[in-house]
C-alpha positions as CSV (number, residue, x, y, z in Angstrom):
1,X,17.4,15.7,130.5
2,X,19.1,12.8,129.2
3,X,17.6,9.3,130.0
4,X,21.3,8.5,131.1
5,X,21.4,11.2,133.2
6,X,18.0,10.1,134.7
7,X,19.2,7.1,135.4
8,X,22.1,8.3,137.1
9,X,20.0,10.2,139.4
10,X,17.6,7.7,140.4
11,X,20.8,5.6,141.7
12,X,22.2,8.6,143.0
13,X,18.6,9.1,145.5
14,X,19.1,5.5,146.1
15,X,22.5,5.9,147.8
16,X,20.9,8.6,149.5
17,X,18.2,6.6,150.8
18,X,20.9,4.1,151.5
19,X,22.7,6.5,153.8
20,X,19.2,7.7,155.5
21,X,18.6,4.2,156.1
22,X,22.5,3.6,157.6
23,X,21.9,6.7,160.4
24,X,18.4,5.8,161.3
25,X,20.1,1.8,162.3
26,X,23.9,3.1,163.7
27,X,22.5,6.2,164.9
28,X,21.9,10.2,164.5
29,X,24.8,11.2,166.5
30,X,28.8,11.9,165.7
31,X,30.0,10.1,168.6
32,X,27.9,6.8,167.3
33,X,29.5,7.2,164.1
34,X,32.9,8.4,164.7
35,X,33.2,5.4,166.8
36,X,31.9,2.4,164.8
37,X,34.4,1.5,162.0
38,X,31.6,-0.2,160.0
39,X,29.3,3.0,160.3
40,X,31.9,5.0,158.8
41,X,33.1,2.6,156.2
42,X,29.3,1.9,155.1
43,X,28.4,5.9,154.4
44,X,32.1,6.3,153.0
45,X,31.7,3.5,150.1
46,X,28.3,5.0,149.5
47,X,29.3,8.9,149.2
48,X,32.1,6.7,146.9
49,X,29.1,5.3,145.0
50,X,27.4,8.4,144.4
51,X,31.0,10.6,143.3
52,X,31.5,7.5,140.6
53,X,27.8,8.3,139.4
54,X,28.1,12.1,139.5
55,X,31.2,11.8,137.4
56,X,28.8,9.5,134.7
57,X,26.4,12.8,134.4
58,X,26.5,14.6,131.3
59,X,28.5,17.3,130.9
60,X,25.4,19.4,130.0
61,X,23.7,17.7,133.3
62,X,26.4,19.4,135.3
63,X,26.8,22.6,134.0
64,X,22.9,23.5,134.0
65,X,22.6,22.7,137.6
66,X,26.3,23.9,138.9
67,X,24.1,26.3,141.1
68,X,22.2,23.8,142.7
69,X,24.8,21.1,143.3
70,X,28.7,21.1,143.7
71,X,29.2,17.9,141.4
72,X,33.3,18.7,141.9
73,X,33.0,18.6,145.1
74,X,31.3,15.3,145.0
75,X,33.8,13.9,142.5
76,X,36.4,15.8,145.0
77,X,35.3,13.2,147.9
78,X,35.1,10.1,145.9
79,X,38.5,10.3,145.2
80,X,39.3,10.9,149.0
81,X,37.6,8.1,149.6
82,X,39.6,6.3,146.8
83,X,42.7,7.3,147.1
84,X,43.1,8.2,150.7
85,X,40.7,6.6,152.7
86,X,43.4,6.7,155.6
87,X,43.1,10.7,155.9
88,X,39.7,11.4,156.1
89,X,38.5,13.7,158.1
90,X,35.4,11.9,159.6
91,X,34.0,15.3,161.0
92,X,33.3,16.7,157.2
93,X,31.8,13.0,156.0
94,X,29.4,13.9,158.8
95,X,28.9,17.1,158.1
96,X,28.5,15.6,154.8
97,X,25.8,13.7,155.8
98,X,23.7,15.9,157.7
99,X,23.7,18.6,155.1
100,X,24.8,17.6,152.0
101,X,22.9,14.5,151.2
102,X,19.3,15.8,152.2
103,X,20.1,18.6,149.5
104,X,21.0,16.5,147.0
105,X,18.4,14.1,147.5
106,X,16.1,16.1,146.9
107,X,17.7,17.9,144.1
108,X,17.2,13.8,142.3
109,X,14.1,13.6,143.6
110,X,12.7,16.6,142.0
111,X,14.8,16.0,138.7
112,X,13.4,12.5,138.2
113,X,9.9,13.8,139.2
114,X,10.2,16.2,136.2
115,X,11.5,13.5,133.7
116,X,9.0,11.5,134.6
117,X,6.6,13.5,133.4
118,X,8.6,15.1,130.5
């Protein structure tokens, strides 16, 4: 792996973290964050964050692990977020949340594990 790529990943965990952190102080729960505008705004500018850094991977980065990790669809909702923040559906960023970033968390977390020790 790349020590860009590496890189990438280790800020990519971080905005995961980030996001832990954000539900453990607005709250585990839908209703908590469907209704607090600065909940919502928070994880949506970090799920941003992270499709700006997925789009930095290499290209070779991507295409080996395209069976772990939908990258596109990670590009796919930083540009949402972008472009038409006024249209999101705040059920999926949820859904997001809950399922998605664990996953890729831990996809980093095992990735930079390995280059460390590469």
């Amino acid at each position: 792996m790349l020590p860009r790529d590496l890189q990438r990943l280790e800020h990519i965990c971080d905005y995961c973290r980030n996001i832990e952190e954000t539900v453990v102080r607005f709250g585990d729960d839908f209703e908590s964050f469907h209704s607090d505008r600065a909940y919502h705004d928070l994880i949506c500018f970090y799920l941003l964050q992270i499709g700006e850094l997925v789009g930095d991977l290499s290209e070779e980065m991507r295409a080996v692990s395209s069976g772990q990790m939908e990258w596109s669809a990670m590009k796919g909702m930083r540009n949402i977020v972008a472009h038409h923040y006024g249209s999101i559906r705040l059920d999926i960023v949820w859904n997001t949340v809950k399922k998605d970033i664990p996953k890729l968390k831990a996809f980093c977390e095992e990735n930079l594990d390995e280059g460390s020790t590469a």
